[in-house]
C-alpha positions in Angstrom: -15.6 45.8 8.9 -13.5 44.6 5.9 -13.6 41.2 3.9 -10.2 39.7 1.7 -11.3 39.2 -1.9 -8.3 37.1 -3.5 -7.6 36.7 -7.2 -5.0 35.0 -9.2 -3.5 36.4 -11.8 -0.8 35.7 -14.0 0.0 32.4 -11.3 0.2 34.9 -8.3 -2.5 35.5 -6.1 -3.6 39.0 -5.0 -5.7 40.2 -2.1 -7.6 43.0 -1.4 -9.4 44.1 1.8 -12.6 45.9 1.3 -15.9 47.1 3.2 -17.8 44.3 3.3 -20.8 45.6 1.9 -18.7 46.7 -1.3 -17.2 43.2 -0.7 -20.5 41.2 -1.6 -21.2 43.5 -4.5 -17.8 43.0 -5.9 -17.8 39.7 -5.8 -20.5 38.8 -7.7 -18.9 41.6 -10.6 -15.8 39.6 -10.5 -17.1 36.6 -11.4 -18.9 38.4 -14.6 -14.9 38.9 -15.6 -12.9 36.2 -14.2 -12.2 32.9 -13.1 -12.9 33.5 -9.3 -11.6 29.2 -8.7 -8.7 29.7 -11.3 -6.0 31.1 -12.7 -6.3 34.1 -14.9 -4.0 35.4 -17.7 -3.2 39.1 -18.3 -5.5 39.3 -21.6 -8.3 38.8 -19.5 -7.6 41.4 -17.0 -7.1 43.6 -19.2 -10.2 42.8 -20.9 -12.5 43.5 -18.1 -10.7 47.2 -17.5 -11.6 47.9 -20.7 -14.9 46.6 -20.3 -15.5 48.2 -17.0 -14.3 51.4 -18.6 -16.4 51.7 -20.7 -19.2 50.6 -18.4 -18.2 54.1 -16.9 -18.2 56.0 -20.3 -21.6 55.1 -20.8 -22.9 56.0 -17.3 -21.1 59.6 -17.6 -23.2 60.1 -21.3 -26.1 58.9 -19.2 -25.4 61.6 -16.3 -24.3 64.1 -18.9 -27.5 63.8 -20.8 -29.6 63.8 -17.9 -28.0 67.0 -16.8 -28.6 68.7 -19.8 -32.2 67.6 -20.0 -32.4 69.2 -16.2 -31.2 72.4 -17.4 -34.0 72.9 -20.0 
């Protein structure tokens, strides 16, 4: 089953259907970033890609340095 996640952004609103168990988990990471009740401006979208990027960076090091210490 999917759930509609809406954001506004820039004064336009954009929705997304998603698995609603991925739904509940990405709600409560959006409102980390953003203004879930508001508008938001393109600075801060911006600002949480970066930010989730390198959430991901760091993970991969992690993995990477786990693998290595597996290999050993």
């Amino acid at each position: 089953m999917s759930k509609k996640i809406g954001l506004h952004i820039g004064g336009r609103r954009f929705d997304v259907d998603v698995e609603e168990n991925f739904a509940l988990f990405l709600e409560k990471k959006m409102a980390l970033d953003f203004n879930v009740g508001g508008n938001n401006d393109l600075k801060t979208l911006l600002q949480a890609y970066i930010r989730k990027n390198h959430e991901l960076y760091q993970q991969e090091q992690t993995i990477e340095l786990l693998l290595k210490k597996l290999e050993e």
